[in-house]
DRENDRENKOL-880799 format. One record per residue (C-alpha): x, y, z; residue in three letters; residue number from 1. Coordinates in Angstrom, 2 decimals, decimal comma. Example, Ala and Ser with C-alpha at 12.3 -4.5 7.8 and 13.67 -1.06 7.14 Angstrom:
<nodes>
12,30	-4,50	7,80	Ala	1 .
13,67	-1,06	7,14	Ser	2 .
</nodes>
This chain:
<nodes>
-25,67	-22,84	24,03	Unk	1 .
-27,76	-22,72	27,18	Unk	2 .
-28,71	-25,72	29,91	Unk	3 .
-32,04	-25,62	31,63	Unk	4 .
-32,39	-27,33	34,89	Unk	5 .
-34,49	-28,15	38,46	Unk	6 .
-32,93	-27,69	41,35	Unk	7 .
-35,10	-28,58	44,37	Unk	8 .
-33,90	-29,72	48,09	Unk	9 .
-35,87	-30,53	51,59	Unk	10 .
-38,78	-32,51	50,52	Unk	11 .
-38,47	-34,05	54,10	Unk	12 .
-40,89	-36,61	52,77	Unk	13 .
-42,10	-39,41	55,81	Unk	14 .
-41,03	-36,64	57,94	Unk	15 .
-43,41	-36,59	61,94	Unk	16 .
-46,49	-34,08	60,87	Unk	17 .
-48,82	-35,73	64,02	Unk	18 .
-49,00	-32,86	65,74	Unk	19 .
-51,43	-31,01	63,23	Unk	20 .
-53,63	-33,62	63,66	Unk	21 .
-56,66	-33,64	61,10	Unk	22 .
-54,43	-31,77	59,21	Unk	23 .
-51,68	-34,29	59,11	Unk	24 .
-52,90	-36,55	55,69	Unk	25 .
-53,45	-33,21	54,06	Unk	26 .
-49,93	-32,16	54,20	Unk	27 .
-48,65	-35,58	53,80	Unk	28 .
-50,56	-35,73	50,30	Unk	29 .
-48,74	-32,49	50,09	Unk	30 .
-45,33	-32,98	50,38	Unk	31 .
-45,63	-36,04	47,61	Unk	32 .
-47,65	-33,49	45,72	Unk	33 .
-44,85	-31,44	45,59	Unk	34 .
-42,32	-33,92	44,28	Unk	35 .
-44,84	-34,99	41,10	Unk	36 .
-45,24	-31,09	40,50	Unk	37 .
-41,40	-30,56	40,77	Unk	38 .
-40,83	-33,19	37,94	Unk	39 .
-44,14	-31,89	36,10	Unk	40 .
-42,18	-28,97	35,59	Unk	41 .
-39,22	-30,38	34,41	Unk	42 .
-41,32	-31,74	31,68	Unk	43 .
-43,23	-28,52	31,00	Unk	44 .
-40,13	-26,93	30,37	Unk	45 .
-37,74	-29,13	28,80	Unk	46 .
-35,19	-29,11	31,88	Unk	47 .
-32,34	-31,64	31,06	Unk	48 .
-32,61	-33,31	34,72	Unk	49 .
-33,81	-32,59	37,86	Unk	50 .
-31,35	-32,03	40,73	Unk	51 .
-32,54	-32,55	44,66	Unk	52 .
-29,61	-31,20	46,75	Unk	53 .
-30,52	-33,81	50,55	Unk	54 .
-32,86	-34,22	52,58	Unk	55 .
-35,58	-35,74	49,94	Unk	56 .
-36,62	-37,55	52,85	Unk	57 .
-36,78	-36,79	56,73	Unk	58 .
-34,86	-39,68	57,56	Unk	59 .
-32,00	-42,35	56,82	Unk	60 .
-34,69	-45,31	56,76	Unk	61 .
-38,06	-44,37	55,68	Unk	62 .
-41,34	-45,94	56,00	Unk	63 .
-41,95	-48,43	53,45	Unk	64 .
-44,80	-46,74	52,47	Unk	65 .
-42,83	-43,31	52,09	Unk	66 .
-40,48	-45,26	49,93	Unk	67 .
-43,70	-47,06	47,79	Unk	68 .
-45,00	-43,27	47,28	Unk	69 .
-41,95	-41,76	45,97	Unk	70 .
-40,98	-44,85	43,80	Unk	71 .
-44,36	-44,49	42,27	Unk	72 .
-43,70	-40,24	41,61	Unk	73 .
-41,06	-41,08	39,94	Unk	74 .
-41,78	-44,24	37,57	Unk	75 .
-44,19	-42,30	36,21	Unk	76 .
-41,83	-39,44	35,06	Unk	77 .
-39,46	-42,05	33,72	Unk	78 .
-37,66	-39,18	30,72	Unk	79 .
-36,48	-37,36	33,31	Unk	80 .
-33,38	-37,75	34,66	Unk	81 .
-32,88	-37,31	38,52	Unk	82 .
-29,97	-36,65	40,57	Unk	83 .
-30,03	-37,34	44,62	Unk	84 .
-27,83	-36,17	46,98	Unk	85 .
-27,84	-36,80	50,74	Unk	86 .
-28,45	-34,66	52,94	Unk	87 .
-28,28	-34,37	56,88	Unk	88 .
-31,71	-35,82	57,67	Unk	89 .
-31,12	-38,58	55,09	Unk	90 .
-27,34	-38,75	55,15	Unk	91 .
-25,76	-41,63	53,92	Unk	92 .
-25,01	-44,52	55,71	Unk	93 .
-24,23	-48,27	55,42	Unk	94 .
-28,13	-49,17	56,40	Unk	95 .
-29,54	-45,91	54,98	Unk	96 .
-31,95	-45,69	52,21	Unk	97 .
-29,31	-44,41	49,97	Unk	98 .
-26,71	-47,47	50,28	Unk	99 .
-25,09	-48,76	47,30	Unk	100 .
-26,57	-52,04	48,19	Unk	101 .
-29,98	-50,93	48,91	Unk	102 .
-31,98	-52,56	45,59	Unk	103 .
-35,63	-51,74	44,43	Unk	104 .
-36,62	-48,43	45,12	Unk	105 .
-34,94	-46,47	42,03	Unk	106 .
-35,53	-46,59	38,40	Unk	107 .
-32,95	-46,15	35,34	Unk	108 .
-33,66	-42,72	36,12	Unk	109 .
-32,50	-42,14	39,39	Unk	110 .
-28,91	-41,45	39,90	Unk	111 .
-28,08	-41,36	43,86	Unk	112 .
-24,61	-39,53	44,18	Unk	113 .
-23,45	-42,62	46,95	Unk	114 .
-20,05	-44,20	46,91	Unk	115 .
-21,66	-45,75	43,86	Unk	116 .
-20,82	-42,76	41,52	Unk	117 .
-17,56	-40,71	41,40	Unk	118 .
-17,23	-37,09	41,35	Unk	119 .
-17,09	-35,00	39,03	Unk	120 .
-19,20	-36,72	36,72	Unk	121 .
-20,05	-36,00	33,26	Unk	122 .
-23,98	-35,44	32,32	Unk	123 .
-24,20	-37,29	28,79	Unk	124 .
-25,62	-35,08	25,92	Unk	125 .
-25,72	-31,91	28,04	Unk	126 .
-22,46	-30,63	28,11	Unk	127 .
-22,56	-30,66	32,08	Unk	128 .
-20,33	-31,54	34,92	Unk	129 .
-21,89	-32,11	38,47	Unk	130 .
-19,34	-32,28	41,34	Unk	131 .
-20,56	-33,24	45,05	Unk	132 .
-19,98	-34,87	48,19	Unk	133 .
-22,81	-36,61	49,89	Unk	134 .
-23,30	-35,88	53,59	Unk	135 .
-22,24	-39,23	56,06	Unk	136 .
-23,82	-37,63	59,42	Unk	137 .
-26,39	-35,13	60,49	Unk	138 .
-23,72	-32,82	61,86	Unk	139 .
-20,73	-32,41	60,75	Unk	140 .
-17,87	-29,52	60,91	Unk	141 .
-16,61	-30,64	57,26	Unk	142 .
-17,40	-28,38	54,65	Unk	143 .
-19,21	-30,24	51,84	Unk	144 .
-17,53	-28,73	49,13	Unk	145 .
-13,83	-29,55	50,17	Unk	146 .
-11,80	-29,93	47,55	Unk	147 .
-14,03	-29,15	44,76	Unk	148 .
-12,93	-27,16	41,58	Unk	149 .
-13,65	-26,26	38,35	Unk	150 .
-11,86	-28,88	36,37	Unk	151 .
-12,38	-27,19	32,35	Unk	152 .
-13,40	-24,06	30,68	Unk	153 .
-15,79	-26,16	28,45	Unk	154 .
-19,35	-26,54	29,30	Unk	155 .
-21,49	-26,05	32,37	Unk	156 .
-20,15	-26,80	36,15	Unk	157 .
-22,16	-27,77	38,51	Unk	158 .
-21,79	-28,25	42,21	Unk	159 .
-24,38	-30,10	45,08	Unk	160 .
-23,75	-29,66	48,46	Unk	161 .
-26,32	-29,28	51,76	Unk	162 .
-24,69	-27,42	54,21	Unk	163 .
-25,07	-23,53	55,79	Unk	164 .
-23,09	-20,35	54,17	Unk	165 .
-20,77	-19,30	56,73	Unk	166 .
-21,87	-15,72	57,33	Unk	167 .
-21,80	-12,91	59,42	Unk	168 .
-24,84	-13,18	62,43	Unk	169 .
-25,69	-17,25	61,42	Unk	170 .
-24,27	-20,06	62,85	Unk	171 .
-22,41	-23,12	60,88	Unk	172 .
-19,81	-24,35	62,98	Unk	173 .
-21,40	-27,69	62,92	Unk	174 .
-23,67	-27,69	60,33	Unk	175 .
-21,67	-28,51	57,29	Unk	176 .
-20,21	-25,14	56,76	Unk	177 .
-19,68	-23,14	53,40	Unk	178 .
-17,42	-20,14	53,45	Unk	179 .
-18,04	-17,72	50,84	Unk	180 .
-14,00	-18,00	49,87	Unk	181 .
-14,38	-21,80	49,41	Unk	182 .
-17,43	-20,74	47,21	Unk	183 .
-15,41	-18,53	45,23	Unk	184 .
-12,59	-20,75	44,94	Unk	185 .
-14,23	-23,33	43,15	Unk	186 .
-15,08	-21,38	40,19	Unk	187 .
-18,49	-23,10	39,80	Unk	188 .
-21,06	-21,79	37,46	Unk	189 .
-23,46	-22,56	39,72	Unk	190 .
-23,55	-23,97	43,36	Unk	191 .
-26,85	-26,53	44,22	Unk	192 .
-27,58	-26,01	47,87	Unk	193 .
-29,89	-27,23	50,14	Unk	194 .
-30,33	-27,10	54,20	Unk	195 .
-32,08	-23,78	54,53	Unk	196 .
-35,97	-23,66	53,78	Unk	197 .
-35,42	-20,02	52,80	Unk	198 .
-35,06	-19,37	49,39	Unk	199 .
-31,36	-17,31	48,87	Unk	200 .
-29,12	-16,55	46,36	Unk	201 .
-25,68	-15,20	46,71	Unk	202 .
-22,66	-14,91	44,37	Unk	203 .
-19,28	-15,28	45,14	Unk	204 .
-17,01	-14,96	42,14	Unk	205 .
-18,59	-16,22	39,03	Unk	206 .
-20,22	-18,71	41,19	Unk	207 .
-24,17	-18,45	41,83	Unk	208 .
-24,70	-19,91	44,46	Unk	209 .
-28,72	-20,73	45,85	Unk	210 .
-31,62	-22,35	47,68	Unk	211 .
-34,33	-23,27	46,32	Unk	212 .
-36,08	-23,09	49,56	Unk	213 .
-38,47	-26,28	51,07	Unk	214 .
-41,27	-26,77	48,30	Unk	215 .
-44,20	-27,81	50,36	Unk	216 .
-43,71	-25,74	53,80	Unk	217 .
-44,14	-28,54	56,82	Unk	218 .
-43,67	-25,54	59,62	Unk	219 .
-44,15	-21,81	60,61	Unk	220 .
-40,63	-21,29	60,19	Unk	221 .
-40,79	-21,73	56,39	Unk	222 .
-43,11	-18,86	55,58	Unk	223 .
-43,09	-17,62	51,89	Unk	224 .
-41,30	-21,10	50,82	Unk	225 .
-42,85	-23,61	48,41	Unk	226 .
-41,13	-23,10	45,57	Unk	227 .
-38,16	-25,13	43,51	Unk	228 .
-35,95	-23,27	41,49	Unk	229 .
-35,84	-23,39	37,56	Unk	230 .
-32,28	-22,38	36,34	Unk	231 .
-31,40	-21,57	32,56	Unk	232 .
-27,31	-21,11	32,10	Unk	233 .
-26,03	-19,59	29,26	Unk	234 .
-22,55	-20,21	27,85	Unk	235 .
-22,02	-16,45	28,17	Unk	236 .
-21,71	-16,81	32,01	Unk	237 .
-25,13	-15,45	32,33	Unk	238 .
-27,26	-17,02	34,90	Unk	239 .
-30,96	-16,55	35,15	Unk	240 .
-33,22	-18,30	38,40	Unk	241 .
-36,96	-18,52	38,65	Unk	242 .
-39,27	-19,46	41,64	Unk	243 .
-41,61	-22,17	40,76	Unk	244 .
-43,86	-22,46	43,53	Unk	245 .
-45,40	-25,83	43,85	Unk	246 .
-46,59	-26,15	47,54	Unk	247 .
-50,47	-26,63	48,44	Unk	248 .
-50,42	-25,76	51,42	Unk	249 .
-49,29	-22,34	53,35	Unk	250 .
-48,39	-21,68	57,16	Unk	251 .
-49,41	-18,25	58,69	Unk	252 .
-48,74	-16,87	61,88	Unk	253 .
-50,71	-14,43	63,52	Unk	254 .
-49,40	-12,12	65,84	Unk	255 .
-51,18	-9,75	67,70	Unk	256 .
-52,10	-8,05	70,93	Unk	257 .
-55,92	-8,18	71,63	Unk	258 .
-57,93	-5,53	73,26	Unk	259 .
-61,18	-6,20	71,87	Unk	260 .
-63,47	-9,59	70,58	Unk	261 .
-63,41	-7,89	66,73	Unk	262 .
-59,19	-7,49	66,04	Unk	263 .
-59,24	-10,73	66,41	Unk	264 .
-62,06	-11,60	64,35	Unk	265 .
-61,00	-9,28	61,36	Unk	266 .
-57,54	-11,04	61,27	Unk	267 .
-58,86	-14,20	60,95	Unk	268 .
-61,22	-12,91	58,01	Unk	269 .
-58,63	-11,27	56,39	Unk	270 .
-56,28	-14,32	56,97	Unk	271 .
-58,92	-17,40	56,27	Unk	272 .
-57,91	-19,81	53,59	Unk	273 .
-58,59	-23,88	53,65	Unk	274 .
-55,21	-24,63	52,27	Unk	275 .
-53,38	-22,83	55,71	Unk	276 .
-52,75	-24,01	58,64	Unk	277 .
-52,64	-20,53	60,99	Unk	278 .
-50,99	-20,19	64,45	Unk	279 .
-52,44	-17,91	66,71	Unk	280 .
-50,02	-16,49	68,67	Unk	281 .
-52,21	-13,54	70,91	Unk	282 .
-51,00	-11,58	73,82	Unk	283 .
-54,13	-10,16	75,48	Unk	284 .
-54,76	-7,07	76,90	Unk	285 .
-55,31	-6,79	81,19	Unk	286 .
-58,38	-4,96	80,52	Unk	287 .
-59,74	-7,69	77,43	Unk	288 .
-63,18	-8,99	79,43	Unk	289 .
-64,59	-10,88	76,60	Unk	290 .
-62,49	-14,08	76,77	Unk	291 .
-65,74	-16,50	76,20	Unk	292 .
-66,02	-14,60	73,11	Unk	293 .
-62,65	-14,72	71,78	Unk	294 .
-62,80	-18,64	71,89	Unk	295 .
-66,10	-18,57	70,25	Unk	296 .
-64,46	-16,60	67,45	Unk	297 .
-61,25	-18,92	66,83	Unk	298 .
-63,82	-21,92	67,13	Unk	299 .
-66,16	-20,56	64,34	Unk	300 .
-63,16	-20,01	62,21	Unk	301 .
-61,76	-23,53	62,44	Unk	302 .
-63,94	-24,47	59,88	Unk	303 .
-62,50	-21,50	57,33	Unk	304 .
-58,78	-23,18	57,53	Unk	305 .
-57,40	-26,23	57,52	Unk	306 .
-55,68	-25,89	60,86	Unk	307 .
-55,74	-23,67	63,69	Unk	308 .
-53,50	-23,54	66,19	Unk	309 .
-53,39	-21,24	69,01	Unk	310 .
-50,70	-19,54	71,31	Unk	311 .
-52,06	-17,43	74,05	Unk	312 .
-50,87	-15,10	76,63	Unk	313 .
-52,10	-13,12	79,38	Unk	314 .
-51,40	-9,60	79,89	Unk	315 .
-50,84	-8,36	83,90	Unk	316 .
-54,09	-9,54	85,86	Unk	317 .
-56,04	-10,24	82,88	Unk	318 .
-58,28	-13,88	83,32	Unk	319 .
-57,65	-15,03	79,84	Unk	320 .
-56,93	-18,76	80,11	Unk	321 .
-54,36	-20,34	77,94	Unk	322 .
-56,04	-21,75	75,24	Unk	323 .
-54,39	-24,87	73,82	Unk	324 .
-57,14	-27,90	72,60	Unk	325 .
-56,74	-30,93	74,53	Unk	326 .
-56,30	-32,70	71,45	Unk	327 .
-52,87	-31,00	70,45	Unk	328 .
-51,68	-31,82	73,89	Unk	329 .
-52,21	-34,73	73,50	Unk	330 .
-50,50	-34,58	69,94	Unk	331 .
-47,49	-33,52	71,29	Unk	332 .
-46,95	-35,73	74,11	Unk	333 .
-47,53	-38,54	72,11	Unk	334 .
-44,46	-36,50	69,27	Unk	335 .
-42,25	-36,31	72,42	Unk	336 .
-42,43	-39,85	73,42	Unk	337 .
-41,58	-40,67	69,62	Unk	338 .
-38,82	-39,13	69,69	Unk	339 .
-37,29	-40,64	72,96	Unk	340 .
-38,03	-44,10	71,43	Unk	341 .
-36,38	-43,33	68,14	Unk	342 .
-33,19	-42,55	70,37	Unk	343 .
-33,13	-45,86	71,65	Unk	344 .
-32,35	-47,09	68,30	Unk	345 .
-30,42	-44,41	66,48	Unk	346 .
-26,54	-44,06	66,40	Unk	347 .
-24,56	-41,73	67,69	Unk	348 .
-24,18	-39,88	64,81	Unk	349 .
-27,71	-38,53	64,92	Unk	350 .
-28,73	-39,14	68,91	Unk	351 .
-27,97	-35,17	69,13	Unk	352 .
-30,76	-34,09	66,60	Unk	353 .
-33,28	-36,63	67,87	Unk	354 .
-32,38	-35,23	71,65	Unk	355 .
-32,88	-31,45	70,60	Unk	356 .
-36,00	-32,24	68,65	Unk	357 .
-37,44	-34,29	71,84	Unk	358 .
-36,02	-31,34	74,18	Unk	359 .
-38,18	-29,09	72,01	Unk	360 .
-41,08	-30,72	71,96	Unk	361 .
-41,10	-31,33	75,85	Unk	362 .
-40,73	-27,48	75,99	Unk	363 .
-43,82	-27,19	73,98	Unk	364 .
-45,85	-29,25	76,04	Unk	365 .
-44,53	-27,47	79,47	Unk	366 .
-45,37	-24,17	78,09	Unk	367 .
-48,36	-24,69	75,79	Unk	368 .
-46,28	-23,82	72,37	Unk	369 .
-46,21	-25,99	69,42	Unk	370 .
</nodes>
């Protein structure tokens, strides 16, 4: 007997993309792009429900046009049975989107693991058990799997939770932590996570325990994501995971220390595609002359991606200037006073997340980073 399933996590769907500017409705088209695909391939291979382990959306209260999109995404894959947990940007609340009382967004379908639904619970006709906790704040140093254990030898086990593994060199103090022990303990076949946009699998005990990674990339920090996870358990114990990648769109980050007008130009040939958005980061050399030139260059090969954004230093006396387009300045200002206004309204609960993210993007505007 085998179960095949989708696990996917960190949609962030509604989430802020202003700041890449043109690009913006590209990668919002995107993100909802990548939900359709994820349940496309449910379909295409016969998974018995889709999982998404938090953060489906960016926030406790999205847009009502965020919420029109993804009600539409899913009505139209009606077979397939989804299960929603909350994460820390869309943690469960009494006025969140996932609130038992919150009526009209989710079809027969949809199953959102609120106070609505009791853990463990029992997967009709599949022979599964899922067991979860849903997140109630954006930080939090409660372990989301507290408590949870393997409750029979028959069947398939699952467990949701979106948290960080407590290991050596990372920190998770505060970010929903998940020790490797507590992982072990539970005697899970398999252990849903979501949190980090990395893919990663690690297995403690007989439990696998992975993420899927963010399927449509809204960052540089999520390079080689875009990808949900297709998992086939046997009732041998035997556990086998494949990358499904599903994104559209691609971030790339250039690195590089110029000396000459043509590095830079054969990176960006070698690098062009109009589904990435590319951030230059250069450090020039004292001696580079040719800084007319260079700007010509990144200008001409605007047009060959679908964003370019640029990063520049100076090297000792060199007259390089820093390079940053009005218009993302502009972007960014406009991000940071955003995020000061959402503070005025949000709870204490997340006030620390929407301070950090303003603090950040102030720092980006002081120093010309982004």
């Amino acid at each position: 007997m085998s179960l095949v399933f989708i696990h996917a996590a960190d949609f962030h769907l509604g989430a802020d993309l202003r700041r890449f500017g043109d690009a913006r409705e590209k990668l919002e088209q995107a993100q909802f792009a990548a939900l359709e695909k994820t349940l496309n391939e449910a379909v295409a291979n016969r998974a018995a429900f889709v999982i998404i382990c938090g953060d489906l959306f960016d926030r406790r209260n999205p847009r009502p046009s965020v919420i029109r999109k993804t009600t539409d995404i899913f009505s139209a894959n009606p077979r397939i049975p989804v299960y929603i947990l909350p994460g820390t940007h869309d943690f469960l609340s009494d006025n969140s989107i996932y609130s038992p009382g919150r009526p009209g967004w989710t079809g027969e379908n949809i199953t959102i693991l609120n106070d609505s639904v009791s853990s463990p619970l029992q997967l009709p006709g599949t022979g599964c058990t899922l067991y979860f906790q849903p997140n109630r704040s954006n930080r939090s140093a409660q372990s989301p799997i507290a408590g949870m254990k393997r409750q029979s030898d028959d069947g398939f086990h699952i467990g949701l939770a979106h948290g960080s593994l407590k290991i050596m060199g990372l920190e998770a103090d505060l970010d929903f932590p998940l020790d490797p022990k507590e992982i072990e303990k539970t005697q899970l076949d398999y252990l849903a996570l979501g949190h980090w946009h990395k893919p990663r699998m690690e297995k403690y005990g007989r439990t696998m325990s992975v993420y899927p990674g963010i399927p449509q990339p809204i960052s540089w920090s999520d390079p080689g994501s875009g990808s949900v996870s297709l998992v086939r358990l046997e009732d041998t114990g035997e556990v086998t995971i494949a990358a499904r990648p599903i994104n559209l769109i691609s971030f790339h980050e250039i690195r590089s220390k110029i000396f000459h007008p043509m590095e830079l130009n054969q990176l960006l040939e070698k690098a062009a595609d109009p589904n990435t958005i590319v951030k230059l980061s250069l450090d020039y050399s004292d001696n580079l002359k040719e800084v007319l030139e260079i700007e010509k260059i990144i200008e001409e090969a605007s047009s060959r991606f679908l964003a370019v954004h640029t990063n520049q230093k100076n090297d000792g006396n060199s007259s390089a200037p820093l390079n940053i387009p009005d218009k993302t300045h502009d972007q960014l200002i406009e991000a940071f006073k955003a995020e000061l206004a959402r503070m005025k309204d949000a709870d204490s609960s997340e006030r620390a997340e929407l301070y950090n993210k303003a603090a950040e993007l102030g720092v980006a505007i002081i120093t010309g980073e982004e």
